[in-house]
N, C-alpha and C positions, 0 to 999 in steps of 0.2 A: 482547746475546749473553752479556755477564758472570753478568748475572742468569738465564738459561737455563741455564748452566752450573751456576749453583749450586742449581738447582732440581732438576736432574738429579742432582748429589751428594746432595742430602737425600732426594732420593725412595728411590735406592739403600741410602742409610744406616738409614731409616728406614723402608722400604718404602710404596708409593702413600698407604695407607690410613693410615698411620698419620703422615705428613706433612700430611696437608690434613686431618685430624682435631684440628691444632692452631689454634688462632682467627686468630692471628700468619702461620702460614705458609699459613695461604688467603688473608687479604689479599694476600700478595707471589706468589701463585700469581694468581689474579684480574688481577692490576693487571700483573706481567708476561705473561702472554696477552694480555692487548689490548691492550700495548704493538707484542709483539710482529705481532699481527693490523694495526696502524697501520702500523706498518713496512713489511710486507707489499702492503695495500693500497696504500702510498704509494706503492712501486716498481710497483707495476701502471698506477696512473695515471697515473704521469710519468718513463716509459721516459726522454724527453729531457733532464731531467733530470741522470739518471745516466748514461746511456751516449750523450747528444747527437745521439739522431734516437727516430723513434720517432713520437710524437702531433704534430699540427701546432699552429701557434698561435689559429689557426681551430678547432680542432677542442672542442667545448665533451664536456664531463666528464660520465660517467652521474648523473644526481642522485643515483639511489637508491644510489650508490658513495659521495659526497659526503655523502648523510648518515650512515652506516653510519661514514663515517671523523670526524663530528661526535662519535657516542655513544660510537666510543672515545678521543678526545681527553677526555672528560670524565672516562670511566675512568681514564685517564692522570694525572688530576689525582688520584687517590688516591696515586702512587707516593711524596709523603713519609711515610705514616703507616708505611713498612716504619720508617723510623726507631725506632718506638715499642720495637720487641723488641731494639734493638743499642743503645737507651740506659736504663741500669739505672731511674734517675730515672723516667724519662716511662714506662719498663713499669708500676712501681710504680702511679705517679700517677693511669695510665688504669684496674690492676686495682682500686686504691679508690675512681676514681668509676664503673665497671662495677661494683661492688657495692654499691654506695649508689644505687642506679637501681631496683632492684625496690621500695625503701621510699617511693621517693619517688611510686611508682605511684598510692596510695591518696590521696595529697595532688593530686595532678594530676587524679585523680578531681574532688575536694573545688571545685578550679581551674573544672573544665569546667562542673560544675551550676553555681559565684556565675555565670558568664559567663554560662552557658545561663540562667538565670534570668531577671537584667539586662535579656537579650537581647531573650528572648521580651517583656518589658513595652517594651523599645524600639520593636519592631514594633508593639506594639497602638498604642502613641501616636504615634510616629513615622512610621510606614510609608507611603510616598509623596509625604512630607510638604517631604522631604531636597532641592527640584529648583529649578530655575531656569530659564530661557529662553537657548538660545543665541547670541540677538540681544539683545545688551545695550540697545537702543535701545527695544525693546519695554516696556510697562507696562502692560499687561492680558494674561491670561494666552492669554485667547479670539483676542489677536494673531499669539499662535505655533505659526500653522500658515504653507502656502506658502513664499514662498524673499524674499530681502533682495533689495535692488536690485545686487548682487553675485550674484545666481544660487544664492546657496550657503543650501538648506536651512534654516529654523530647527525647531531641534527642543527638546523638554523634555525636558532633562537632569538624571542628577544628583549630586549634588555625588558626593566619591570616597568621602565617609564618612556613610555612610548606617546607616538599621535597614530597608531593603524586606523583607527575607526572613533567612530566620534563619540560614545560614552568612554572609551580610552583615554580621548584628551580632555574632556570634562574632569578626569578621574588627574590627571597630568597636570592640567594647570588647578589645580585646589593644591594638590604637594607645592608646586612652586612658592602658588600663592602664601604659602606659611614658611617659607624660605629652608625647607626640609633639603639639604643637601641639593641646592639648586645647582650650582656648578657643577657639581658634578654630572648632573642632568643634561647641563649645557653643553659642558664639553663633549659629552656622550653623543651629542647633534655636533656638534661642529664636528669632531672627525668620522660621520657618517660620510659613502660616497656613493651610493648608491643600492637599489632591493636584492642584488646579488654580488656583492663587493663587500672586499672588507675593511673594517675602519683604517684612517687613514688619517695619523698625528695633521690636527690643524688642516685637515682640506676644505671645511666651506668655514672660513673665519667673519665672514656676511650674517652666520646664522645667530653670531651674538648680538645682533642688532637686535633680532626679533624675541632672543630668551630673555634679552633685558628689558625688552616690552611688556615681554610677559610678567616678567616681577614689579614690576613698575606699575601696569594695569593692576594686574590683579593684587601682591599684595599692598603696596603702597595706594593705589587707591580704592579698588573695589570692596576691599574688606576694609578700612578702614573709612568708609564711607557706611557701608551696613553699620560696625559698632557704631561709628558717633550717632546714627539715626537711632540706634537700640538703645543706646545712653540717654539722647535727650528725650527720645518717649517716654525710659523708663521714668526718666527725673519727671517730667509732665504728669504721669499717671499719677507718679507719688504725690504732688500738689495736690493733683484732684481728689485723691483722697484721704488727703489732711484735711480739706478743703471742705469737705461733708461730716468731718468729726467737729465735735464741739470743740469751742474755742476753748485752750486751757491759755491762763494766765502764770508764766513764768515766774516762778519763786525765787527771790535770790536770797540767800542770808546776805544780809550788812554785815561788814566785816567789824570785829571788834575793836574800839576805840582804846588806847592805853594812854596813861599820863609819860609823857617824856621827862627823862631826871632834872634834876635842877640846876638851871643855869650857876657856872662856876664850883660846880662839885667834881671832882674825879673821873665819876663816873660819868656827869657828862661831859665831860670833857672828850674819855671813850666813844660816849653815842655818836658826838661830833663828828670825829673821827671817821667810825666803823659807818654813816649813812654819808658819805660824803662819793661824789661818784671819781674821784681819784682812787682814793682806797678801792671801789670795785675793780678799778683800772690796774692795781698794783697786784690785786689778789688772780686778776683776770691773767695777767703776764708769766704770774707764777702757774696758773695752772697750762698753760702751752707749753712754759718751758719743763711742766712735768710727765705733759704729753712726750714732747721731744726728747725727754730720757727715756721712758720707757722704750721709745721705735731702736734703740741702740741695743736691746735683748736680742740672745740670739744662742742657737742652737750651738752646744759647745765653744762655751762662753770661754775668752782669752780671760789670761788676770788681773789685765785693765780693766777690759768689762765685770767683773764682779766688783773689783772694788767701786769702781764708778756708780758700780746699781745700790752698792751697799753705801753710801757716803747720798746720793741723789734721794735715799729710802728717808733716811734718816732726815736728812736736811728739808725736804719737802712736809712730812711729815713735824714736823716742829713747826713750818712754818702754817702749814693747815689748823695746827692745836692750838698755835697763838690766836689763830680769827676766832677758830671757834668758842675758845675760854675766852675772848674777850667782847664777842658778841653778846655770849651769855651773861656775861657782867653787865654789858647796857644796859642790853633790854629785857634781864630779869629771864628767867626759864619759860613762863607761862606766853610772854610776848615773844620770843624766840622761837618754841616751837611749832607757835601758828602759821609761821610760812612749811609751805612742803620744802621747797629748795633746802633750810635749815636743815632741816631732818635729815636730810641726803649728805648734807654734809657731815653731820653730827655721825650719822650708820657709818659714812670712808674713814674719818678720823679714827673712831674708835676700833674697826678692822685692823686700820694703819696698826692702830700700835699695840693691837691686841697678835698682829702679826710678827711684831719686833719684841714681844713679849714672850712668847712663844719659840724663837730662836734661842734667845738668848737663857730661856730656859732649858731650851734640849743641848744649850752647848756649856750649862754650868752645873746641873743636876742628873743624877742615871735616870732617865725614862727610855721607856721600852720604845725601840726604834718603830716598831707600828703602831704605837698611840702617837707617836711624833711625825709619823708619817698624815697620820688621819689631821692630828692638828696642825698642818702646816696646810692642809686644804687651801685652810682660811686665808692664806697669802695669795690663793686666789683675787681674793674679792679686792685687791691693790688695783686691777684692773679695773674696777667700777671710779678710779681719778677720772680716766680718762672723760667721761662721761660729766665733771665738772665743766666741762669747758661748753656745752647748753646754758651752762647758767652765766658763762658769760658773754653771749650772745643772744641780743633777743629776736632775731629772727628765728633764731634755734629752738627756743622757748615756746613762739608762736607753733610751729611744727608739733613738739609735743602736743601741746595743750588743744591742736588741731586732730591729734592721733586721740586723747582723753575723749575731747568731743563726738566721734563718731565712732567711739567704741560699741555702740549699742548696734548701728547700724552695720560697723564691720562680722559684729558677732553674727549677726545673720545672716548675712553673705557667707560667712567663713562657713557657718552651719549647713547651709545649702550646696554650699560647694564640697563640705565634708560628705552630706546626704549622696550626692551624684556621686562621687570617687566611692563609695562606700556600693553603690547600687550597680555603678559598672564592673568595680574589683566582683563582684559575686558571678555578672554575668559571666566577664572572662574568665572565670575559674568553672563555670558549667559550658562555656564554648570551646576555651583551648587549653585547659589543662591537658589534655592528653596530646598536646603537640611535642615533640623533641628540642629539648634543651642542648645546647652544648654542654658536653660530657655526659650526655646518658647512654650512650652509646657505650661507655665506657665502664656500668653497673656491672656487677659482678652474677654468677652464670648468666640463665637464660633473659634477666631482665633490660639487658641491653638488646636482645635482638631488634625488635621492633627497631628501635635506630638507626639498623645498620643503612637501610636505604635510603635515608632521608639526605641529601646533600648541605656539609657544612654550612651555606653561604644560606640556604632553607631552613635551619633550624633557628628557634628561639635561642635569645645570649641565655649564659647562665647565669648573667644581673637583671634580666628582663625576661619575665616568663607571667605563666598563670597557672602553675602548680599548688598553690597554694596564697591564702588571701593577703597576707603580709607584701609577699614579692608582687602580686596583681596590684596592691596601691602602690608603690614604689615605682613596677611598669605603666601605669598611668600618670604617675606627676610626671614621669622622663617625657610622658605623650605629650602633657597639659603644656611641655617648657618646649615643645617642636625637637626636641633633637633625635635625629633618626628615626623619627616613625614609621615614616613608609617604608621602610624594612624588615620592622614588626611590623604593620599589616600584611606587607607582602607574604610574611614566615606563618603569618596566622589564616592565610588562603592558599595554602599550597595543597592543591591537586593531584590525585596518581596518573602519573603519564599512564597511556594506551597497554592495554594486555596484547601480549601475543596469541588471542585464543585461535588463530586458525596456522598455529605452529611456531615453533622457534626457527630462528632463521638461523644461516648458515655459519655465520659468525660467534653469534652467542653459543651454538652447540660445537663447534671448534672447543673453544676456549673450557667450555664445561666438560667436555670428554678428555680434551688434552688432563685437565686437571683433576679428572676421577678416576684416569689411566684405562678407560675401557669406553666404547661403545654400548650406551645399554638399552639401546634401539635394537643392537645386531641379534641381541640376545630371544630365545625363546620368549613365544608369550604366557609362557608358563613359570618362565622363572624369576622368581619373587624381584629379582633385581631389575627386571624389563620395563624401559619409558619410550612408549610412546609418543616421539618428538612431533606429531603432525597432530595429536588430539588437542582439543580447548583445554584442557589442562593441565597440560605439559607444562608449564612457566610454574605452574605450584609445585606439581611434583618434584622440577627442577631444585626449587625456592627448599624442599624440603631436604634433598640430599643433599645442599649445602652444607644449610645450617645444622644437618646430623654431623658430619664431617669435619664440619667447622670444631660442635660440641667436642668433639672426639679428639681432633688433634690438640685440642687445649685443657682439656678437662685437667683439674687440682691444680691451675697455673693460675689464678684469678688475682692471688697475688703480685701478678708480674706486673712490674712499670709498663710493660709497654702493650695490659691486656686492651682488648681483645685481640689484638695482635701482637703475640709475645717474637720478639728478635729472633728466638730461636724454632721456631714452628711459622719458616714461610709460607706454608702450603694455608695456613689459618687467611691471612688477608688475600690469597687467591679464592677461598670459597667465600669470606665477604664479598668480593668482587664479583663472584659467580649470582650471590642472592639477590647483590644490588640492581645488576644486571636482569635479573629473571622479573621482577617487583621495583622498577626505579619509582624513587622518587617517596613514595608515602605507601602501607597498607590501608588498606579498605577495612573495619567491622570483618568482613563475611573470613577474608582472609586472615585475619587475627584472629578468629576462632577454627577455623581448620589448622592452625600452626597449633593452636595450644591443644585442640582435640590429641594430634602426635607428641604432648612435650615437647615440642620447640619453640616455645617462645614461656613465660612469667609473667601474668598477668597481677600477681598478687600486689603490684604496688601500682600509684595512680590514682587512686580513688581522692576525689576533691574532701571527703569530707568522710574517708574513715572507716564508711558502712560495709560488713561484708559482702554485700548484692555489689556493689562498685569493685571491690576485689576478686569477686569471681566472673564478672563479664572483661572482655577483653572490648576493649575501645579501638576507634580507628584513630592511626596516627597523622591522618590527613585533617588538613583544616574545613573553614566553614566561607561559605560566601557570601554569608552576612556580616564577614569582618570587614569590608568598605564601610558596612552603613553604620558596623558599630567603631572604628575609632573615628569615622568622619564623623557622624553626631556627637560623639565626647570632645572632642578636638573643638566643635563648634560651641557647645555648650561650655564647656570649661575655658578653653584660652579665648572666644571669642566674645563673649557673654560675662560668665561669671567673674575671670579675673578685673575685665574694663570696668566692670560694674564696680569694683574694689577700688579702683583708680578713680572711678568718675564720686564717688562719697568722700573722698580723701578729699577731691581738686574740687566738690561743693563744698566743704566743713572750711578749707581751704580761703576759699571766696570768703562764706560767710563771716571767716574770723577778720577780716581784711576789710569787710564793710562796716561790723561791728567795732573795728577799730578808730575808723571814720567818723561813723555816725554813731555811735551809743547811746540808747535813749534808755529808760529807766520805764518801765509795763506799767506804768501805774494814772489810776484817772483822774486827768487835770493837768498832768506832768507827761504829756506823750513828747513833747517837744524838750524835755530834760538831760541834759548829757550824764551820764553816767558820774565821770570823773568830778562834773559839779557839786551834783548831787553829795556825793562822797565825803570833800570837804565841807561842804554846808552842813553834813549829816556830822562830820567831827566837830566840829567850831562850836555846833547844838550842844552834842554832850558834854564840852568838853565845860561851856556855860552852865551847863545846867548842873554839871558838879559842884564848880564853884558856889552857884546858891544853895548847892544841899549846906556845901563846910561853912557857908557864910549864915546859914539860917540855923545849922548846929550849935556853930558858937554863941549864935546869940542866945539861944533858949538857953545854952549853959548858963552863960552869965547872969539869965533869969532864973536859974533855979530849976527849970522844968526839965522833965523829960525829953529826950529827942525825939524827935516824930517821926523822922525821915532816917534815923540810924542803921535801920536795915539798907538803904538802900546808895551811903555812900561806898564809894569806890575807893579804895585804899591801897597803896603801897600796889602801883599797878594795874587795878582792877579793870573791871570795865561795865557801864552799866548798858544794859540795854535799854535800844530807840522803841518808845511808842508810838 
């Protein structure tokens, strides 16, 4: 309602035409309409619901309302990019990679002919070549025809990465090109031996010439030819449009000037000392060699190793509290704390021995072992030593200070790339959350059935799914990192093989009669137990005296290890074998509600998002074949795009600080040709004079008598005055 309201304020403000004419507010135009439409249909559906009568529990849902309220839930999954236009960053970020997109056309171009190329030569050599027998048992190819002693078809398959035909090997060579389980692909061609033959260890060893071509073309060069173009455009656009903002002039604060102690005092004696770049040298040795005790930890630790950790704790730890107390002594608290670095050391010191404090408390005083537990957390943070040794390294330094610098520009990226994981995790939990997981098959009563058909090597892992939005981001960063994907996609386009609707054939009714102990074709057509093996709908019927059979021989066993096939109830996985058989591969919608119409199958879980309308329809457990176009577009967008795009602001911030190191000039007018570091001193030696005349013009008014003029403004015991 919020957002209808505020659509209505801009319409009026801006008038119709000239509100949806902006790119921004048709998105939030779009996406609120069919939110709005969802809402809508939602309240139409399920009166009960909301006003608690109305539809019964029986009463099943229009499909074609169900799916209508599918396509706008997926609409609905656009509703974060309104974000893009109310965050200045991510506007910016999306205008310069929307305008590094038309340059990148001509490359993508370039993309599609290496592919198409490739392709087409995959197909001549390859083409039919790619298969296998689905009865593993089989060893002549002339065997794989008819059905296994199992009733269940064998057919010639084939593999999921093929060259048959030429959107196949476009599809082929983009998995290579992201080095997705390439070998395996390769090998898979090398022991091909021909369109009716079966593989054969190592028979064409020629054909790695050409799969290493393949990765070599494609992803070694083709794609990394597209990013660097998408990089250096994006960097281009981004010029051009810094380039039309008004010029700001860079702020630096001047660093504040201190008086150094006095020659032949103690204390400097100290300063001497602690700025001397030996002492860094000596401090720098010690922190490696504290690196190099810690890598000596280790999972049930010997009694060497503890005393060692315990004596190295200690010993390093005095020796970090002597810099520290003595730094502090130079150069006073005030001038000490103003480097970061300090502070960092200051935070591990006191950890250190707030950590050594804390021991030796729980081993001299009764405290309660879980408040000792909680406090010894803190011996945690001993680990942040390691992390000294930046400080004594300045290229290590420069790194940080490189990461500091493009903190503003990483934020945006990261947000954008949040934005995408966040927009596809929605999609896939409205596309394949009702795919089979490994182990759902395994749910207890009727809501594994759906499963049963689904073959293992087909179903979603059970660390990678889209049941729910957590595991869909988790299954998309595994996507974003190339590892196994095209196995989730494969799992997320799985199809139901062919029905028998002009009969069961002679094998599967074997196998199903042997194991219901009767013929029940031979039977009367009058009597209730009678199937018609030659009707179109024989294979359900079948599908149904399964899984009654199934229910029956197992029923109150659900606790067994080894359901849905308990050890002791053989006859249970001969009628899975029987359903799998009648329905291989995935159910259809139409068939997951005639299972549930008889109680055979539990619909009541599944639902992406909780609503009773999702729990009382039954979904199909086959995939969609818009899962190419949806992990291919993420895959391109997120690893191709948004991650480089991460790399290439790091390796400019990078440059930058490296030129800046060179050349340093100070933003200011009259001084363009000013080095930094000049400046700096010139700007101390200033103050440091001009103090001197404040105390040389103080003492003298004393000695006159007078007031001090200038008293507020000397610098004492440390101070510091500021440059005018």
């Amino acid at each position: 309602a919020f957002y209808v309201v505020e659509i209505l304020i801009k319409c009026i403000a801006y008038t119709f035409k000239g509100y949806v004419f902006n790119g921004y507010n048709s998105i939030d135009f779009v996406v609120t309409v069919a939110s709005a439409l969802d809402t809508i249909l939602t309240l139409i559906l399920i009166p009960k619901l909301v006003f608690g009568k109305g539809v019964d529990d029986t009463e099943e849902y229009p499909l074609e309302m169900v799916e209508t309220l599918g396509f706008l839930h997926v609409l609905r999954a656009m509703r974060p990019l309104r974000l893009i236009e109310r965050m200045s960053g991510l506007k910016m970020l999306m205008d310069t990679v929307l305008s590094a997109v038309r340059p990148v056309v001509d490359t993508t171009l370039i993309a599609v002919i290496m592919f198409s190329s490739w392709g087409v030569l995959g197909v001549q050599i390859l083409s039919g070549r790619l298969k296998y027998c689905s009865d593993p048992l089989i060893t002549e190819p002339s065997h794989c025809t008819g059905e296994n002693e199992m009733g269940i078809t064998r057919e010639w398959l084939n593999y999921p990465v093929h060259f048959d035909d030429f959107p196949s090997s476009l599809r082929t060579m983009f998995i290579m090109s992201t080095f997705d389980e390439w070998t395996t692909h390769m090998w898979a061609g090398v022991d091909s031996t021909g369109k009716r033959s079966i593989p054969v260890q190592n028979a064409n060893l020629l054909l790695v010439v050409y799969y290493i071509s393949c990765v070599i073309v494609g992803g070694f060069m083709v794609i990394n030819i597209f990013v660097g173009v998408f990089v250096d455009c994006y960097q281009s656009a981004q010029l051009e449009m810094q380039e039309g903002q008004t010029a700001k002039v860079a702020k630096e604060t001047l660093p504040p000037v201190f008086d150094d102690p006095p020659r032949g005092s103690f204390r400097g004696l100290v300063f001497n000392l602690v700025t001397t770049t030996n002492f860094d040298l000596f401090i720098a040795l010690f922190i490696v060699l504290n690196v190099l005790s810690m890598a000596f930890e280790s999972w049930k630790q010997s009694d060497f190793q503890n005393e060692f950790a315990f004596v190295t704790n200690y010993f390093f730890s005095f020796i970090f509290g002597w810099e520290c107390i003595a730094k502090i002594y130079a150069f006073k608290s005030r001038r000490y704390f103003t480097n970061g670095w300090n502070k960092f050391d200051f935070f591990i010191v006191t950890v250190s021995f707030g950590g050594i404090l804390i021991d030796n408390l729980g081993n001299t005083f009764p405290i309660d072992p879980t408040v000792l537990r909680i406090l010894r957390v803190f011996r945690i943070f001993r680990i942040l030593r390691a992390f000294r040794i930046f400080k004594a390294a300045k290229g290590l330094q420069q790194i940080i200070a490189t990461l500091g610098g493009s903190l503003t520009s990483l934020m945006s990226l990261f947000m954008m790339l949040l934005l995408m994981f966040f927009i596809f995790s929605i999609l896939g939990v409205s596309l394949f959350s009702n795919l089979c997981a490994d182990g759902d098959a395994g749910a207890h009563g009727m809501r594994g059935v759906k499963c049963f058909v689904t073959p293992t090597e087909m179903q979603m892992e059970v660390t990678a799914h889209f049941k729910v939005i957590h595991w869909a981001l988790l299954t998309l960063f595994r996507v974003a990192t190339g590892d196994a994907w095209g196995a989730l996609m494969d799992a997320s386009g799985i199809a139901p093989d062919a029905r028998e609707v002009e009969g069961i054939t002679d094998g599967k009714w074997l196998v199903f009669t042997e194991t219901l102990g009767y013929d029940p074709s031979a039977l009367g057509s009058g009597d209730p137990n009678f199937l018609d093996r030659m009707s179109a709908t024989a294979y359900i019927d079948m599908a149904k005296v399964a899984i009654f059979n199934w229910n029956a021989s197992v029923y109150g066993m659900e606790e067994d290890a080894d359901w849905p096939m308990p050890g002791s109830k053989p006859e249970a996985e001969a009628w899975i074998t029987v359903f799998a058989s009648a329905m291989p591969t995935c159910l259809t919608e139409d068939e997951m509600n005639i299972l549930k119409a008889d109680g055979l199958v539990d619909c009541d879980v599944g639902g992406y998002d909780g609503s009773p309308l999702y729990r009382k329809e039954c979904f199909s457990t086959c995939g969609s074949a818009f899962s190419i176009f949806y992990y291919g577009s993420f895959f391109t967008v997120a690893a191709f795009v948004l991650l480089q795009l991460v790399i290439a602001v790091l390796m400019e911030q990078l440059n930058k600080a490296e030129d800046n190191d060179m050349e340093m000039t100070m933003l200011m007018p009259g001084a363009e040709n000013l080095h930094r570091a000049i400046f700096l001193r010139i700007h101390r030696r200033w103050e440091l004079n001009a103090r001197r005349r404040i105390k040389v013009k103080r003492r003298k008014a004393l000695q006159n008598g007078a007031a001090p003029a200038v008293q507020n403004r000397a610098a004492e015991n440390g101070g510091s005055v500021s440059a005018r």
